[in-house]
N, C-alpha and C positions, 0 to 999 in steps of 0.2 A: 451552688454555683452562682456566682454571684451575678455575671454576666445576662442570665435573666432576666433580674430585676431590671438591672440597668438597661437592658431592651424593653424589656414593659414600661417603661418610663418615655420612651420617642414615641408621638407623635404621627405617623405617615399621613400624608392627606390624601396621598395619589401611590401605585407602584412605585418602586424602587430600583435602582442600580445601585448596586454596594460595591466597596471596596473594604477590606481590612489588614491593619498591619498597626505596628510603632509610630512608623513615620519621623523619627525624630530627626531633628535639623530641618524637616520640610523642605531640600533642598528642590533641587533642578530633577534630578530624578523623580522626584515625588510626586514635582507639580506637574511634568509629563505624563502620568498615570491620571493625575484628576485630570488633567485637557482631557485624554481620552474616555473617562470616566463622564465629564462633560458631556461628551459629545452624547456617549452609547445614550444617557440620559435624554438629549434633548431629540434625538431619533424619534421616540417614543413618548414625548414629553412627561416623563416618568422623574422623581428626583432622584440627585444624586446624595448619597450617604457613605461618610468615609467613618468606621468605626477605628479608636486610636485607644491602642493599650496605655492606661494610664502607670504598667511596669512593667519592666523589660520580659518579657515570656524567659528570658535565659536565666534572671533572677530564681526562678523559681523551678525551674528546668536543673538547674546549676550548683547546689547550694556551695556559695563562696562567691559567685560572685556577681562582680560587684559595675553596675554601668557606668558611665561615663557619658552623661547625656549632652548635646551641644545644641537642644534649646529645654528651658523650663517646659512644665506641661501648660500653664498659662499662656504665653508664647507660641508654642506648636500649636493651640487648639484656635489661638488670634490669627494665627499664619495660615493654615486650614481653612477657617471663614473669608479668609482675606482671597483663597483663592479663587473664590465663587460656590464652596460647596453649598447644598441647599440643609444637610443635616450632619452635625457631627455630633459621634457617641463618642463619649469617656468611656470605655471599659475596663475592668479588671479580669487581668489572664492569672489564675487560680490552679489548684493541684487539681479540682473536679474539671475543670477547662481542657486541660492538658490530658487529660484519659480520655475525653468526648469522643467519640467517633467524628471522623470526618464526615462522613450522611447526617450524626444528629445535630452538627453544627449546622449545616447549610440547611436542614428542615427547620432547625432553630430562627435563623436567617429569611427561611422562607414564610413563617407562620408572622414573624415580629414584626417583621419589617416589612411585610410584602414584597419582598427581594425577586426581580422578574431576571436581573441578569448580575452577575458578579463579575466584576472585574479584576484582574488579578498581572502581575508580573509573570516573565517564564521559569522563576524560581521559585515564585510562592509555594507555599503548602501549609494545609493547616488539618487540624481534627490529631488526634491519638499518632504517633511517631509520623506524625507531618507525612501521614497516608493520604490526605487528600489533595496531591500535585493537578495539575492541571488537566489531566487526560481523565484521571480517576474523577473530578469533579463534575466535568464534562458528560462526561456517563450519569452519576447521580445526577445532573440538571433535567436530563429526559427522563427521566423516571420521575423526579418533582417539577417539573412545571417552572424550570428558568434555566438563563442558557451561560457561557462560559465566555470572554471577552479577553484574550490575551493581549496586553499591549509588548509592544516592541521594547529592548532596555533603550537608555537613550548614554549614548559614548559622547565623552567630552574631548573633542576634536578627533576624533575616529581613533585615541589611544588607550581609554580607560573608562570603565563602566561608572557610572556617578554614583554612586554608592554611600552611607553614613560612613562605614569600615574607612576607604578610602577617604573621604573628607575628616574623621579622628584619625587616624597616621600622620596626614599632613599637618593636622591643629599640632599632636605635639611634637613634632620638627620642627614648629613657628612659622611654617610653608601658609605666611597669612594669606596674599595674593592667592597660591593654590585653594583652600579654604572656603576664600570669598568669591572666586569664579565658578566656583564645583555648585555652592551652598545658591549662587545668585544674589544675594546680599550679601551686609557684610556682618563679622562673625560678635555675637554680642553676648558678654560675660554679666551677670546681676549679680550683685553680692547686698551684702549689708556691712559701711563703713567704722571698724570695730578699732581701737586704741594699739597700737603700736609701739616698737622700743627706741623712738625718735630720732632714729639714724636720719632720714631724712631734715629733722628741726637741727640737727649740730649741721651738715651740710649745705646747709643755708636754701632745701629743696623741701620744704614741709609736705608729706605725703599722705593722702585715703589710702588707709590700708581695707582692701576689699576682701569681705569673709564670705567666699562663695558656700554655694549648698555642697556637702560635701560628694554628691552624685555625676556634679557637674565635670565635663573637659575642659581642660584647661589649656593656654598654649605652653608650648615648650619654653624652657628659659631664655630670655633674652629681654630685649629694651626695645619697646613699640611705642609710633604713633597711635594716638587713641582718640577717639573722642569720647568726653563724661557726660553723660543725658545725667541732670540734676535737676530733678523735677519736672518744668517744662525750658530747661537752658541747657544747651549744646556747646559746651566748651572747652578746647584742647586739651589734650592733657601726654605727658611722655609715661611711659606706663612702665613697670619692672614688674619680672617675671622669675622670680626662683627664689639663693638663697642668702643675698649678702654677703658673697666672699671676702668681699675684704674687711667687712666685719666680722673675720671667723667662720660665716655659716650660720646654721641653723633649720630651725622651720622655714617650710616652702612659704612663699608671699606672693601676693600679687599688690602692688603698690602704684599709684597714680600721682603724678605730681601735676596739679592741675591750673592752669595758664591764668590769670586774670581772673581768680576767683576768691574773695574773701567769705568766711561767713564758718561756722560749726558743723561738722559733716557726721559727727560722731551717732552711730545707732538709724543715722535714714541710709535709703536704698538709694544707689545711685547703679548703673549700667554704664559698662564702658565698651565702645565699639572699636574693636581692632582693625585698623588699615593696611600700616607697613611693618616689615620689623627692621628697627634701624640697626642693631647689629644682635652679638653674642653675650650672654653675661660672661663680663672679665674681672680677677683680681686683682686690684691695685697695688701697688708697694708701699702708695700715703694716702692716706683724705683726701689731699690738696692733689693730687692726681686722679683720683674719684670725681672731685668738685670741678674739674676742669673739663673731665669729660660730661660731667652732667651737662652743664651748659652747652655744651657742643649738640648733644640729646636733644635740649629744649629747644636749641636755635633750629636743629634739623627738621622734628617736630612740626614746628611754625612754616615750615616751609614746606613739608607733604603736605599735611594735611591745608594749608591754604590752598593747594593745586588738586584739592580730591572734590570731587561732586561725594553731595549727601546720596548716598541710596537708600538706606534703612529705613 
C-alpha cells in the first residue's frame, strides 16, 4: 500500500488537522473546507494537512474509467499551497487502499501524522465500501484519540452545491462564466503546441494547436475569448473548440489564434485561460464566410477580454 510510504515521508512538527479527498479543480467548495480546516487548526495551533489523491479513487474503483481532470496535479497541489495549507500530501489511492478498513485508515492517519482532528464534508466517506461516513468516524475518534469536524456544503447562490460534477457539466456546455464563478478563478487548459493541418494558415488566422493531456476536461465546442500565458506574456487570443466543420470535420481540436504574437510555438507549453464563449461552432457554406466570421471573433475578442480584470 503505497499510501504508507508516502505518509512516512511528512514531516509533522506539531499535531495535526487533516482533511482528505481529490480536490480537483480546488474550487470555491474546497477552499471552504480548508478556511474551516484553517480555523479547527489554528484553535489548537495544531497544522493543517490536506492529503490529495494523485488518481482518481474511481479510476481504480471502476476499471474503464476514465477522468476528466479540470486542473493538472501540479496546479491543484500550487492551488492547495496557495490556500494557506501548512502541509500537503501526494498520495496514491491503490487496490490495498481501497480494501483498508475505515479504523485502519484513520489509525493510519493517527500514528503518521499525528492527526488530533479530521476534517471532512457531510458526504465524505472513506476506508473499505466508504464504511467510514461521518458518524461511523466520529465513533472511531473516541476510541483513538481524535475528534470529527464536519464543515457545512457551501451553495452557490442558495441554488446549487459547488461541486467538481457540477463545475465539469458546465465546462462541457461551454457554461465558461458558470465554470469560472463555481471554480473562483478562471478556468485554465495547458497543453503542448503540436503541428496542425493549416486550416488556420490558408485563412489568413494562423493557429497553436493545443495537445492537452489526454485526462484533461475540456470545454464544449464553441469559439472563446482566451487568454495565452507564453512563458512569462499574457496575450489575447480567440480560441476554437471542436471539429472544423466546414473543413469536413475530423479530430476534436483546441486551436488558439493568438493576437500580436510573432515567434515559433511549435513543442513549448503554453496555457490558455478561458473567459467568454463568443458563440457555437458553425458550418460554413465558403472560406470566405468562415474568414469573415473569424474576424468578427477576433474583433469581439479584443473587446471582452480588454474589459475583463486578470484573476488567475
Amino acid at each position: 500500500m503505497k499510501i504508507e510510504e508516502e505518509l512516512s515521508c511528512v514531516s509533522a512538527k506539531k499535531d495535526t488537522v487533516v482533511t482528505v479527498g481529490v480536490f480537483d479543480g480546488v474550487h470555491r467548495g474546497h477552499k471552504h473546507l480548508f478556511d474551516e480546516l484553517k480555523r479547527e487548526a489554528g484553535r489548537s495551533s495544531n497544522q493543517a494537512v490536506v492529503i490529495t489523491f494523485l488518481n482518481h479513487p474511481k479510476s481504480v474503483l471502476r476499471p474503464g474509467f476514465k477522468p476528466r481532470y479540470l486542473t493538472s496535479i501540479d496546479d491543484r497541489v500550487a492551488l492547495i499551497r496557495e490556500s494557506g495549507i501548512d502541509i500537503v500530501v501526494q498520495a496514491t489511492f491503490d487496490l490495498d487502499l481501497s480494501r483498508l478498513p475505515a479504523g485502519d485508515f484513520a489509525s493510519m492517519l493517527f500514528r503518521k501524522l499525528k492527526m488530533k482532528q479530521l476534517v471532512v464534508g457531510p458526504d465524505f466517506a472513506m476506508g473499505r465500501n466508504r464504511e467510514g461516513d461521518p458518524e461511523t468516524l466520529t465513533k472511531l475518534g473516541l476510541a483513538m484519540g481524535f475528534t470529527v469536524h464536519v464543515a457545512d456544503r457551501l451553495w452557490d447562490g442558495g441554488e446549487k452545491v459547488v461541486r467538481s460534477t457540477t463545475i465539469r457539466d458546465a465546462l462541457a456546455q461551454g457554461e465558461i462564466e458558470i465554470v469560472n464563478r463555481l471554480l473562483g478563478r478562471n478556468f485554465v487548459l495547458t497543453g503542448t503546441v503540436v503541428k496542425g493541418r493549416g486550416m488556420g494558415m490558408q485563412l489568413g488566422f494562423p493557429t497553436a494547436n493545443l495537445k492537452p493531456n489526454e485526462d484533461m476536461a475540456i470545454p464544449g465546442n464553441g469559439i472563446y475569448a482566451t487568454w495565452a500565458i507564453i512563458g512569462d506574456r499574457r496575450v489575447m487570443a480567440a480560441t476554437s473548440v471542436g471539429t472544423r466543420p466546414t473543413f469536413g470535420g475530423g479530430d476534436h481540436v483546441v486551436e488558439a489564434f493568438i493576437l500580436d504574437f510573432h515567434g515559433n510555438l511549435y513543442d513549448r507549453q503554453i496555457r490558455l485561460e478561458f473567459i467568454h464563449k463568443l458563440r457555437d461552432e458553425i458550418k460554413y457554406d465558403t472560406v470566405q464566410e468562415l474568414q469573415s466570421q473569424v474576424q468578427k471573433d477576433v474583433d469581439e475578442t479584443k473587446s471582452v477580454l480588454a474589459n475583463t480584470s486578470v484573476t488567475h
